[in-house]
C-alpha positions as CSV (number, residue, x, y, z in Angstrom):
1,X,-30.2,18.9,1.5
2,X,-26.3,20.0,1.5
3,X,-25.5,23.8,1.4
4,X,-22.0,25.0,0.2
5,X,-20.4,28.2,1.1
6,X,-17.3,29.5,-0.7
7,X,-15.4,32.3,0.6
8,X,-12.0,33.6,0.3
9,X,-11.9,35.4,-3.2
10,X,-11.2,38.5,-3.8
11,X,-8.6,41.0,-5.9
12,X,-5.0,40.3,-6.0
13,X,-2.0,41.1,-7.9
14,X,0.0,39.0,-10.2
15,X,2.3,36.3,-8.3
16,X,0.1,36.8,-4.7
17,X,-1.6,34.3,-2.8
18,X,-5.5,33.4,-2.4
19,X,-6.9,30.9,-0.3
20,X,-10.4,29.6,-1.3
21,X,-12.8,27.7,1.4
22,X,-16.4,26.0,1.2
23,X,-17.8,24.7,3.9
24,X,-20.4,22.2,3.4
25,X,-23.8,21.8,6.0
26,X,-26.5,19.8,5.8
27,X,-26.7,16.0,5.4
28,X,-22.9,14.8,4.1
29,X,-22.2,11.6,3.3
30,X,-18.5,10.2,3.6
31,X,-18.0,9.3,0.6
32,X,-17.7,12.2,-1.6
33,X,-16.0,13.7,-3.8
34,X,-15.1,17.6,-3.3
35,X,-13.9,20.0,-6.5
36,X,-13.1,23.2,-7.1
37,X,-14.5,24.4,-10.8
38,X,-14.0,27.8,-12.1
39,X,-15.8,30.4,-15.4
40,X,-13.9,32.9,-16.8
41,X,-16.5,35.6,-18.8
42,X,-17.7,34.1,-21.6
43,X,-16.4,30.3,-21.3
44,X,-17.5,27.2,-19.9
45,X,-17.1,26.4,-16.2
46,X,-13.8,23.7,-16.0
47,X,-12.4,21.7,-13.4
48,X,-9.6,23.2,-11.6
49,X,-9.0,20.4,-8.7
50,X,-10.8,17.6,-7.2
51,X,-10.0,15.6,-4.1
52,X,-11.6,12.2,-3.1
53,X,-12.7,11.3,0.6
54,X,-9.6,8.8,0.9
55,X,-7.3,12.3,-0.6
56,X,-6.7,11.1,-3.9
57,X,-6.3,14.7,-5.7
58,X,-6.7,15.5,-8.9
59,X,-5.5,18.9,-11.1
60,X,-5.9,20.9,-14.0
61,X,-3.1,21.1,-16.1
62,X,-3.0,24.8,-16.0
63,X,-2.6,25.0,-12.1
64,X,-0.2,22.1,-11.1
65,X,2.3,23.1,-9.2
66,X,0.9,26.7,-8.2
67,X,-2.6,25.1,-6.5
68,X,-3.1,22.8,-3.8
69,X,-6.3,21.2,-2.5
70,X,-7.1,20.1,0.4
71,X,-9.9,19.1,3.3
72,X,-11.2,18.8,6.6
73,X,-13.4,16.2,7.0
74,X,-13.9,16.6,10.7
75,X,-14.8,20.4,9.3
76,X,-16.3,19.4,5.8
77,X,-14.3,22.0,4.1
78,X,-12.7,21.8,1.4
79,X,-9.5,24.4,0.7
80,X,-8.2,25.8,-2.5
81,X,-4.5,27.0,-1.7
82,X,-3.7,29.5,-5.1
83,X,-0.2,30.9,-5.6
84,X,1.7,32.3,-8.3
85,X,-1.5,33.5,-9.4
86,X,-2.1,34.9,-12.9
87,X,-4.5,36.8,-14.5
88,X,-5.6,34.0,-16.7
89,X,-7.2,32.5,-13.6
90,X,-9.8,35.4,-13.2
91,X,-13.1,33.8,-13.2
92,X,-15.6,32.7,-10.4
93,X,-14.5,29.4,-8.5
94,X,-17.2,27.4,-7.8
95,X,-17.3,24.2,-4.9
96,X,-19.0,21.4,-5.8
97,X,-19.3,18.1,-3.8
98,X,-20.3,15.0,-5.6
99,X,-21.6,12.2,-3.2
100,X,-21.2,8.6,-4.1
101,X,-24.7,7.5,-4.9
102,X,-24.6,10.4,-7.4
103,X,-26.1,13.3,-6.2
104,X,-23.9,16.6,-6.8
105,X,-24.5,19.8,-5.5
106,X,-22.8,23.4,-6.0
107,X,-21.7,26.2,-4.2
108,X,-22.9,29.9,-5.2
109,X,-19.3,30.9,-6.4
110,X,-16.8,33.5,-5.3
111,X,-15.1,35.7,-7.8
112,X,-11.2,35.9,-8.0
113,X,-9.7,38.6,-10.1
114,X,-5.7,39.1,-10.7
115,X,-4.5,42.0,-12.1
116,X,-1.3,42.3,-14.1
């Protein structure tokens, strides 16, 4: 079994800084993938950034250049670095950690609010 805690979130204003972490426990495989997913109210839950196990990264359009993610894997934590935040990303970020056999589990989520 493979627990993931998020923490990090919290209220900020317009053009601050957040940084996100999950830590992962439990049996962890090395080869995984590790992603940070976020739902604004009333949408579906999308991808914001992924990073592979050999740090191939991946982003969302909509943060490039204002995210970065990144990992630990002596720590098996995964980091969400968010600046120039907006309001538009208001939602709860979500970890997830997708091994390579298949199995995919998820974090319990940690809510990020920016006010204008």
């Amino acid at each position: 079994q493979v627990q993931l805690v998020e923490s990090g979130g919290g209220l900020v204003q317009a053009g601050g800084s957040l940084r996100l972490s999950c830590a992962s426990s439990g049996t962890i495989f090395s080869q995984n993938t590790m992603g940070w997913y976020r739902q604004a109210p009333g949408k579906q839950r999308v991808l914001v950034a992924s990073i592979t196990d050999n740090n191939r990264v991946n982003y969302a359009d909509s943060v490039k250049g204002r995210f970065t993610i990144s990992r630990d894997n002596a720590k098996n934590t995964v980091y969400l670095q968010m600046d120039s935040l907006k309001p538009e990303d208001t939602a709860i970020y979500y970890c997830k950690v997708i091994f390579g056999y298949g199995a995919a589990y998820w974090g319990q989520g940690t809510q990020v609010t920016v006010s204008s």
